[in-house]
C-alpha positions as CSV (number, residue, x, y, z in Angstrom):
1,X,0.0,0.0,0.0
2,X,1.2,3.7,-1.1
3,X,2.4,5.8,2.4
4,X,-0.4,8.8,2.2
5,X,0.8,11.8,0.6
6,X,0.6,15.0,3.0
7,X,1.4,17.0,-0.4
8,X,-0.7,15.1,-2.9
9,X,-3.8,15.5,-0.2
10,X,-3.2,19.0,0.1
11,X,-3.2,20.1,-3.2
12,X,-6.5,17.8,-3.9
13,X,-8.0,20.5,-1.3
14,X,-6.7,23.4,-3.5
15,X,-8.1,21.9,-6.8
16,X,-11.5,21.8,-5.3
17,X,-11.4,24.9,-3.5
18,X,-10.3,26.8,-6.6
19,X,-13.3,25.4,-8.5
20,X,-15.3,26.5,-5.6
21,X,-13.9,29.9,-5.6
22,X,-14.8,30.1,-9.4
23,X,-18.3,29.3,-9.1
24,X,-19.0,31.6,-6.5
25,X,-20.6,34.7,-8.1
26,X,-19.3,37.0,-4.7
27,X,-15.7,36.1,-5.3
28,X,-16.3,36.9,-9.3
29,X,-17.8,40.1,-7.9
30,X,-15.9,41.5,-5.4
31,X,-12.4,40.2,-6.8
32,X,-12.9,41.2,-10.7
33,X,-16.0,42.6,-11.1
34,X,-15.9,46.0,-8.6
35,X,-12.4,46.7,-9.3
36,X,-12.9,46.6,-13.0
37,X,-15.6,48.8,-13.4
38,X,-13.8,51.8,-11.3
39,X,-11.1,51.0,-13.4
40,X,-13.0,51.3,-16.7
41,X,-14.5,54.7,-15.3
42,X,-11.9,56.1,-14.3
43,X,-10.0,54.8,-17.7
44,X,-12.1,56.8,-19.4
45,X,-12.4,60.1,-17.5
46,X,-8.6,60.2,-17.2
47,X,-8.0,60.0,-20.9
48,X,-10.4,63.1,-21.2
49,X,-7.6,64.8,-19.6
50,X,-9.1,68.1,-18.2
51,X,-8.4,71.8,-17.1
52,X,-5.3,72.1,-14.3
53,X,-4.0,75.2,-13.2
54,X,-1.8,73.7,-10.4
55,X,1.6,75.8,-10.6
56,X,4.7,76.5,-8.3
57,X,7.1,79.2,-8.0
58,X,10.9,79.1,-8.1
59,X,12.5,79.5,-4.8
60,X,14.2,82.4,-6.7
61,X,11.5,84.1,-8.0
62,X,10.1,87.3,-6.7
63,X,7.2,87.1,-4.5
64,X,6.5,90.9,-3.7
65,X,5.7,91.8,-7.2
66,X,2.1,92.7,-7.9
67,X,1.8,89.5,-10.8
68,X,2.6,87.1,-7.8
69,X,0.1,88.9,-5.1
70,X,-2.8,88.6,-8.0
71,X,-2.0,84.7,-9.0
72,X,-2.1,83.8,-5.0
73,X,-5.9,85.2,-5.0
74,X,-7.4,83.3,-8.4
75,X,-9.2,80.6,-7.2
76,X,-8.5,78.7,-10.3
77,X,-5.0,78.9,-9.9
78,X,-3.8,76.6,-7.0
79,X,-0.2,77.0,-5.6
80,X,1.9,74.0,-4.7
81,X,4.7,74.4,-1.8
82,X,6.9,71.4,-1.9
83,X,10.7,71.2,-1.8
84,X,12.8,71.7,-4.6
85,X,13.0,67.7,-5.4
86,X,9.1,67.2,-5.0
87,X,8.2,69.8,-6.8
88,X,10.6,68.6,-9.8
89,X,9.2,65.2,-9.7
90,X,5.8,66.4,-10.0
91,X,6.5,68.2,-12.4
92,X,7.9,65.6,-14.5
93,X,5.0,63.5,-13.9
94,X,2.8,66.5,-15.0
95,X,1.1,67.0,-11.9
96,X,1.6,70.6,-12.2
97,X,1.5,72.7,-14.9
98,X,4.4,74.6,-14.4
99,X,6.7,76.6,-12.6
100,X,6.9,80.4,-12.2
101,X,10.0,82.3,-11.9
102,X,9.2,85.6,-11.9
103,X,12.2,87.9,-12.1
104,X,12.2,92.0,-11.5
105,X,13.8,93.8,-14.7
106,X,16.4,96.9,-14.4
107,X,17.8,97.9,-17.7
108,X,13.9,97.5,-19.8
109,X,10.6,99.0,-19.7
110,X,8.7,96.3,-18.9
111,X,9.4,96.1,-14.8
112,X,9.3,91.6,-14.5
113,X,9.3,88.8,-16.6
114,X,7.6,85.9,-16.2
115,X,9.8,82.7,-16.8
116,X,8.0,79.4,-17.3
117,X,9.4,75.7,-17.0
118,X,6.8,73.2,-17.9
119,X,7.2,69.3,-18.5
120,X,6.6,66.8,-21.6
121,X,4.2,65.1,-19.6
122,X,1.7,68.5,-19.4
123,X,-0.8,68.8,-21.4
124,X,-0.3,71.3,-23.9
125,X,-3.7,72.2,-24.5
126,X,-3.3,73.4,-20.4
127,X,-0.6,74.9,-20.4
128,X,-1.3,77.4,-23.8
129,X,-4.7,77.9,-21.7
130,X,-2.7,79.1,-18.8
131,X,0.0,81.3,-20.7
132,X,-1.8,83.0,-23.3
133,X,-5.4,83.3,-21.5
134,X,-4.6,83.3,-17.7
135,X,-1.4,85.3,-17.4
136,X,-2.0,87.6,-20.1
137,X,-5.0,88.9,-18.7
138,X,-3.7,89.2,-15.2
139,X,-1.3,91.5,-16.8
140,X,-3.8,93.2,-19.1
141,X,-5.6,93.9,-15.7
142,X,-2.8,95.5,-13.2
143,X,-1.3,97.7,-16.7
144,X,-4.8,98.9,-16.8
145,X,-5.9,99.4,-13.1
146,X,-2.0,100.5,-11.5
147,X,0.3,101.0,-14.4
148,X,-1.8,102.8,-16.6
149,X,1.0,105.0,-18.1
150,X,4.0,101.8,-18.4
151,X,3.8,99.9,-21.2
152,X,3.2,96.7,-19.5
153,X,3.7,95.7,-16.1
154,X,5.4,92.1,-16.8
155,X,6.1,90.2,-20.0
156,X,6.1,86.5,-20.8
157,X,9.2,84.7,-21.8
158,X,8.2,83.2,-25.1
159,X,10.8,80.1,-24.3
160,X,8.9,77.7,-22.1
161,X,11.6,75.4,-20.7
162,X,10.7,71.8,-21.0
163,X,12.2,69.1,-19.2
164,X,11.9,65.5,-20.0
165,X,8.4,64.0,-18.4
166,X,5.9,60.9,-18.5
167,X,2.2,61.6,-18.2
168,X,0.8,60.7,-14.7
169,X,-2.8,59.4,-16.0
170,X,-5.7,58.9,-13.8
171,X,-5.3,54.9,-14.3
172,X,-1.7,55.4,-12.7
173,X,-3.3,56.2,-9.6
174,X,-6.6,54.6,-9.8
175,X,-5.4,50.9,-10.8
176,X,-2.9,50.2,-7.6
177,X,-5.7,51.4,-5.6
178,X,-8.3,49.0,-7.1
179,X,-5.9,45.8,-7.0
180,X,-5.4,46.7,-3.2
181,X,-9.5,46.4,-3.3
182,X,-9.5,43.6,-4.6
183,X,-7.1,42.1,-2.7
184,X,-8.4,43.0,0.6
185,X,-11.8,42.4,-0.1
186,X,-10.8,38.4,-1.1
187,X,-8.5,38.0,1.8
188,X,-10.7,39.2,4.7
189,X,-14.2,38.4,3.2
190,X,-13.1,35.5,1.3
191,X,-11.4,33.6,3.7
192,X,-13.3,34.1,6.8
193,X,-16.7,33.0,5.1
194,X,-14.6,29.8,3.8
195,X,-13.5,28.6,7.3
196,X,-16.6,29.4,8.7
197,X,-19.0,27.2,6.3
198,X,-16.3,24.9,6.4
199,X,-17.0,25.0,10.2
200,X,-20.9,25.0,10.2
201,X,-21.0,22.5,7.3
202,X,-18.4,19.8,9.7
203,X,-16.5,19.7,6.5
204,X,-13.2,20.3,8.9
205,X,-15.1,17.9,10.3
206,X,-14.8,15.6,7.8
207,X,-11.3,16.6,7.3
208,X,-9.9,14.9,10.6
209,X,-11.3,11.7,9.6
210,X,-8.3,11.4,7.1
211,X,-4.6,11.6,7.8
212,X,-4.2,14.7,6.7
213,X,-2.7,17.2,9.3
214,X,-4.4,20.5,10.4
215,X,-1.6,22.7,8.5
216,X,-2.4,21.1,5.5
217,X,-5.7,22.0,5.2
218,X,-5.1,25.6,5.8
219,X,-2.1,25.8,3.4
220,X,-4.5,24.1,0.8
221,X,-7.1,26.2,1.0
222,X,-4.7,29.5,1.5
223,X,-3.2,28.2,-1.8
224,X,-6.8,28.1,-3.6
225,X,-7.1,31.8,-2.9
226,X,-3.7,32.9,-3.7
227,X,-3.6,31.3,-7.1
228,X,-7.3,32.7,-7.8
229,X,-6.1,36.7,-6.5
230,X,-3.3,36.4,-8.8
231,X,-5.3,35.4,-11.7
232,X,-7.2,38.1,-10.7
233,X,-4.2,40.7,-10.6
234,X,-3.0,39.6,-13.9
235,X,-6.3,40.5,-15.6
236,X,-6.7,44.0,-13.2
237,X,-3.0,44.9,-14.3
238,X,-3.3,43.3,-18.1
239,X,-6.7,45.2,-18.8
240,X,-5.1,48.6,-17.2
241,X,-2.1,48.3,-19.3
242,X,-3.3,47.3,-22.6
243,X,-7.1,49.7,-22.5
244,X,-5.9,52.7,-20.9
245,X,-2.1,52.6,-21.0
246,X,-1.1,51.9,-17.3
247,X,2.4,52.6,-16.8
248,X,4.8,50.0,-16.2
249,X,8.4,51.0,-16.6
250,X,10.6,48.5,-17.0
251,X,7.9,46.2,-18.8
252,X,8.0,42.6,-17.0
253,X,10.4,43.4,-14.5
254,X,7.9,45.9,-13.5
255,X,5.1,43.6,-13.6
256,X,6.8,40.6,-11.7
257,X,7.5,42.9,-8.7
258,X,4.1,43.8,-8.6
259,X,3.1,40.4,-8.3
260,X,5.4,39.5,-5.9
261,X,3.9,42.7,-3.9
262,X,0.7,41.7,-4.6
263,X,1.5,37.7,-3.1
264,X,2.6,39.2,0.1
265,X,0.0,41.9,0.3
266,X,-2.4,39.2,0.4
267,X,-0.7,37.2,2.9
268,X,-1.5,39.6,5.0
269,X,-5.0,40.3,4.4
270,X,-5.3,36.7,4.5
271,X,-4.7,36.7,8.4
272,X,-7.3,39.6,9.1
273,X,-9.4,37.0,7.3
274,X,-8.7,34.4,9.6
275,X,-9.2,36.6,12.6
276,X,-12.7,37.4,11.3
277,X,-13.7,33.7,10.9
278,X,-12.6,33.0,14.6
279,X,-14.5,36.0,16.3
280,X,-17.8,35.2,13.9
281,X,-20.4,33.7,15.9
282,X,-22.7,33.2,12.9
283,X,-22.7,34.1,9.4
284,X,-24.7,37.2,9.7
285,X,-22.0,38.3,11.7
286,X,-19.1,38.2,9.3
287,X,-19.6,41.5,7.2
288,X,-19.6,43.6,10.4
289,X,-16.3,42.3,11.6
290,X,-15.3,42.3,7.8
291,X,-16.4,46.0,7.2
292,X,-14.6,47.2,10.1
293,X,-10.9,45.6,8.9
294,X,-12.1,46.9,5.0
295,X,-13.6,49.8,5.0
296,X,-11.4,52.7,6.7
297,X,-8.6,50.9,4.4
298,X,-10.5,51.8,1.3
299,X,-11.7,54.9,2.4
300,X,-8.3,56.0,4.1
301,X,-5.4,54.3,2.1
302,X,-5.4,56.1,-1.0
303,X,-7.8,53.8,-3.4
304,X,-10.1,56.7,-4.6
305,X,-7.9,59.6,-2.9
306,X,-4.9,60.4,-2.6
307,X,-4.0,60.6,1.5
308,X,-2.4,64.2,1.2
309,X,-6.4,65.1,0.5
310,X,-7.5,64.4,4.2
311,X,-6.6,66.7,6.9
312,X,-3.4,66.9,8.5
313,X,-4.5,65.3,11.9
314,X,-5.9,62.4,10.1
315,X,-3.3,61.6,7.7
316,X,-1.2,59.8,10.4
317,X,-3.7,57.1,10.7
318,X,-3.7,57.3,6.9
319,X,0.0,56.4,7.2
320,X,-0.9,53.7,9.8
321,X,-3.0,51.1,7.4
322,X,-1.4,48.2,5.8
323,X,-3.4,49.1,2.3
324,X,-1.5,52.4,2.3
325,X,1.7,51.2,2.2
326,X,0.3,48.6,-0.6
327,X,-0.5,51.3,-2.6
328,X,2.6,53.6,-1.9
329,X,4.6,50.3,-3.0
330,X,2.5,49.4,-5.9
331,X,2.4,52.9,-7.5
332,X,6.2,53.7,-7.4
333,X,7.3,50.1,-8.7
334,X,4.4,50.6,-11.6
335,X,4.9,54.9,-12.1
336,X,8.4,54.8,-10.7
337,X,10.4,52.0,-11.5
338,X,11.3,51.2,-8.0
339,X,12.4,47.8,-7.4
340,X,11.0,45.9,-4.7
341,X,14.0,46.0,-2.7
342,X,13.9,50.1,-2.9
343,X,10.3,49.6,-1.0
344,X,11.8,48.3,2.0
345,X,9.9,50.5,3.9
346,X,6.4,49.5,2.9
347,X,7.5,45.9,2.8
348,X,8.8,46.6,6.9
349,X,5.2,47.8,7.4
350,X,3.3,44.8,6.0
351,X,5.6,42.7,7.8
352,X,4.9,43.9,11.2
353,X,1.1,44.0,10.1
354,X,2.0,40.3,9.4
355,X,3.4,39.0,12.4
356,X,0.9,41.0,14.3
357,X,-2.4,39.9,12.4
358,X,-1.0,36.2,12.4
359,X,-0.5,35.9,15.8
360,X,-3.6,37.6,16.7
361,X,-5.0,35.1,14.0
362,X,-3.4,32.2,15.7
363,X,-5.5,32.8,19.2
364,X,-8.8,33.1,18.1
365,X,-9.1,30.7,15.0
366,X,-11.4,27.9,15.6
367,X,-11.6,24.5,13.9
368,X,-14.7,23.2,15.3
């Protein structure tokens, strides 16, 4: 007689369970379904590409002159104070539309100029809009209202200097956030209704009939879900790319680090999962306990919204959440070309989440 196969009965638990997982229309839903249809939306608005008057100023510019105190009070017009470095790489990923240096004249009639440095990656539609329509009437206003006898107030520099950019599209941001969504939705809600019917339905039960050891039947099950999320992330990230030009950088280096971000990412859901399953006294009471591990992560983590939108005293909880280092990680491997070794620090932070949720996980899962 064969010796029983720990392995061979393990992965018979992973065949079936992946079938299962197939057929259930809630992991179709909430794995593919959701995420792809705020993708698709969001596909399309981005390649609309609208109006954005975000703009900086040089550090060397002159802020006294009357051009600058006029800019700061157009609502339309929204100033960005980074450092030098941030403001560069936003600018390079055309997340603002330019920056000012506005310089005070000596030896001309016209008392400033007003330099401009824009990006490749701005739309040039924008940025004409901006020149020709927005500063030229801000001048045509102070040389009528306060320099009425000077020929103009401030000129434009005709030579708009460009530096090398890539467009920052909506699905650059929107995609990381909706493969996080999908992958936290599957890991908590997916695996704590799995152990728990396979509780109420003695299938664990039926398990400890055979030889097969209790670790087994986790990792089997585990293994199910992993395979089915990264199926799912292929298609997210393969629909992105191909429909609505999602940036990855270096191509399939870039993609394989996102899926080895997405394998651990899910790891980690996994075990809120678990946690949920234990502390469930019934069914009805899963989605509570599911809701409250999901739902400030996809409100809070940066899926819809970027964090810097929240206010400052709520940001640090932002900063907190295992999904916001996820995204952080997933959007500067795709936008960035970071390697996965450069994202040491959001790969620290889903560790600790790890060991934490896992041992948590380990006190209050039940098998009967």
């Amino acid at each position: 007689m064969r010796n029983y196969s720990q392995l061979r009965a393990m992965l018979a638990i992973s065949k079936g369970s992946l079938k299962a997982i197939f057929r259930s229309p809630s992991a179709v839903i909430f794995g593919i379904a959701f995420p792809m249809i705020f993708i698709l939306v969001f596909g399309f608005i981005g390649n609309e590409g609208g109006l954005s008057f975000k703009v900086a100023f040089d550090p060397a510019s002159d802020t006294i002159n009357p051009v600058y105190q006029v800019i700061k009070k157009i609502p339309a017009i929204k100033i960005i104070n980074k450092s030098i470095p941030e403001t560069n790489k936003d600018l390079e990923r055309g997340r603002i539309l330019a920056i000012l240096n506005i310089q005070k004249n000596t030896n001309s009639k016209t008392a400033y100029t007003i330099n401009l440095k824009s990006s490749e990656a701005v739309n040039p539609q924008n940025l004409s809009i901006f020149r020709n329509n927005i500063l030229t009437s801000i001048i045509s206003q102070l040389n009528q209202s306060v320099y009425p006898d000077a020929p103009t107030v401030a000129s434009i520099n005709p030579d708009i200097q460009k530096v090398p950019g890539r467009a920052y599209r909506t699905i650059d941001f929107i995609l990381p956030g909706q493969l996080g969504f999908s992958l936290l939705s599957s890991g908590v809600f997916g695996v704590a209704f799995l152990f728990f019917n396979l509780r109420q339905q003695l299938v664990l039960k039926r398990f400890y009939a055979t030889p097969i050891r209790r670790s087994y039947i986790v990792l089997g099950e585990a293994i199910s879900r992993v395979i089915f999320q990264m199926l799912t992330a292929i298609i997210i990230i393969g629909i992105g790319n191909l429909a609505f030009h999602f940036t990855l950088v270096h191509g399939l280096r870039t993609f394989l680090d996102i899926m080895a971000l997405s394998f651990l990412a899910l790891i980690v859901f996994m075990g809120f999962g678990f946690i949920v399953s234990g502390l469930a006294k019934n069914e009805s009471t899963i989605p509570p306990f599911a809701n409250l591990v999901t739902l400030p992560q996809f409100l809070l983590s940066g899926t819809f919204f970027p964090v810097e939108a929240f206010p400052s005293w709520l940001q640090p909880l932002c900063r907190v959440l295992p999904l916001t280092h996820f995204n952080t990680a997933m959007r500067n491997i795709a936008f960035e070309g970071a390697s996965l070794a450069s994202c040491w620090k959001e790969l620290g932070v889903l560790a600790i989440w790890g060991v934490a949720v896992y041992a948590v996980a380990t006190r209050v899962f039940k098998w009967e």
